[in-house]
C-alpha positions in Angstrom: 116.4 96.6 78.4 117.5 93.1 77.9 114.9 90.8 77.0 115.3 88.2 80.2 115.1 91.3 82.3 112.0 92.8 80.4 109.9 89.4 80.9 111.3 89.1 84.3 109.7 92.6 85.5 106.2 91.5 84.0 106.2 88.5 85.5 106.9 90.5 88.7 104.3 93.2 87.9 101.6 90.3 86.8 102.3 88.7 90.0 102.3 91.8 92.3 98.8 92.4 90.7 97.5 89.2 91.5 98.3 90.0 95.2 96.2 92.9 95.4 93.4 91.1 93.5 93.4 88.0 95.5 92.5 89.7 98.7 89.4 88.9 100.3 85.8 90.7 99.3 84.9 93.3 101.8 86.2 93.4 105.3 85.0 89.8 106.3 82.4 87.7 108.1 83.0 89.7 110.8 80.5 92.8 109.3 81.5 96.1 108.3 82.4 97.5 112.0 84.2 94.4 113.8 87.9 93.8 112.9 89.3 90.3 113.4 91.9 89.9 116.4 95.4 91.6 116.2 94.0 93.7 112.9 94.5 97.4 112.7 92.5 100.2 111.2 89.5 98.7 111.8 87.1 99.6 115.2 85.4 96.9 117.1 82.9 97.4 119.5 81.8 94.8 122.3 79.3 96.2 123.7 76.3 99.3 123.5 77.9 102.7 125.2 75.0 104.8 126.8 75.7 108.4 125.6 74.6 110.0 129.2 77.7 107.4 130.6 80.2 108.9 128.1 78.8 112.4 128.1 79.3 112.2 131.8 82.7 110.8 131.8 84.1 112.9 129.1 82.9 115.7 131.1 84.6 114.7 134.6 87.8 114.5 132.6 87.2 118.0 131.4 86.6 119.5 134.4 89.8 118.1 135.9 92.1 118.8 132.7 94.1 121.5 131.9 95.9 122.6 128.7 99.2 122.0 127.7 101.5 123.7 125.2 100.7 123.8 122.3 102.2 123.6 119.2 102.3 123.8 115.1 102.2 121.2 112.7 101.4 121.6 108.4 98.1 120.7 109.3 97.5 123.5 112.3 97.8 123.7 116.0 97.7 120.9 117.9 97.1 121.8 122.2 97.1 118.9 124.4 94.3 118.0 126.6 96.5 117.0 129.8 94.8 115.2 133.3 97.9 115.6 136.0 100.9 114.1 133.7 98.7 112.1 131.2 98.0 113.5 128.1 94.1 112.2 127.5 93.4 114.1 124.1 94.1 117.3 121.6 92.5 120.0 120.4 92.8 121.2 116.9 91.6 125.0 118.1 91.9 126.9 121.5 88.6 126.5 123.1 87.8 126.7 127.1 87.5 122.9 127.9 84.4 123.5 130.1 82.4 124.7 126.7 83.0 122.1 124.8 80.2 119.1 124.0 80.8 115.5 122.9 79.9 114.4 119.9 80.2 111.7 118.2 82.0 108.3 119.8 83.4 105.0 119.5 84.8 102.1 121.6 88.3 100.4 120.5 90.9 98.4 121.6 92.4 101.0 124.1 88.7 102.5 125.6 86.4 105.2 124.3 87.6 107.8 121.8 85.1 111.0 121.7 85.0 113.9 119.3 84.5 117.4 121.5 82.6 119.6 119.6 82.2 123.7 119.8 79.8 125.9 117.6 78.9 123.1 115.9 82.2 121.6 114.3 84.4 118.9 115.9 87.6 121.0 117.7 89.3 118.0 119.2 89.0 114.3 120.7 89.0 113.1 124.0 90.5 109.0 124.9 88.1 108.5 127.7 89.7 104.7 129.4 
């Protein structure tokens, strides 16, 4: 390599580094589980969810759901969770939707995201609006 072009690409490499150091400590003021406005990949939650509220959503949407076709992807199957035309979560393994049990869940921006549960292992998730 020349040596303009060799001082150029570590001044570009110096800089680039400086980028990814000069970020801000942690994930802000904000604490560990609020993200600021318009931010992804971080969850937010507003207010406290009462479990029996969810439990007894997620349920009603069960009960009503049916599902779809399935299909394959590298990771394994993948059977939508479908309420009329709306698709309102996924399984990862073919389980009867009446059997299954929420587990753990979260608020975001879009409503409440549940994990169903079946013999103990999380099988799916649920986007309860």
């Amino acid at each position: 390599m020349k040596p303009f072009a060799t001082s150029l690409l570590a001044v570009l490499l110096a800089a680039g580094s400086f980028a990814a150091i000069a970020q801000p400590p942690g994930p802000g003021p904000w604490g560990w589980r609020f993200g600021p406005p318009g931010f992804y990949g971080f969850y937010y939650q507003e207010k406290q969810l009462d479990r029996a509220a969810v439990e007894k959503k997620a349920k009603t949407i069960l009960d009503g759901a049916s599902k779809g076709q399935s299909w394959n992807t590298p990771a394994g199957a993948r059977i939508p969770i479908q309420s009329g035309k709306d698709v309102v979560g996924n399984l990862w393994e073919d389980k009867d939707l009446k059997s299954l049990g929420v587990g753990t869940y979260w608020a975001g921006r879009f409503g409440v995201t549940a994990e169903l549960t079946a013999d103990g292992k999380v099988v799916g998730m649920l986007w309860i609006k």
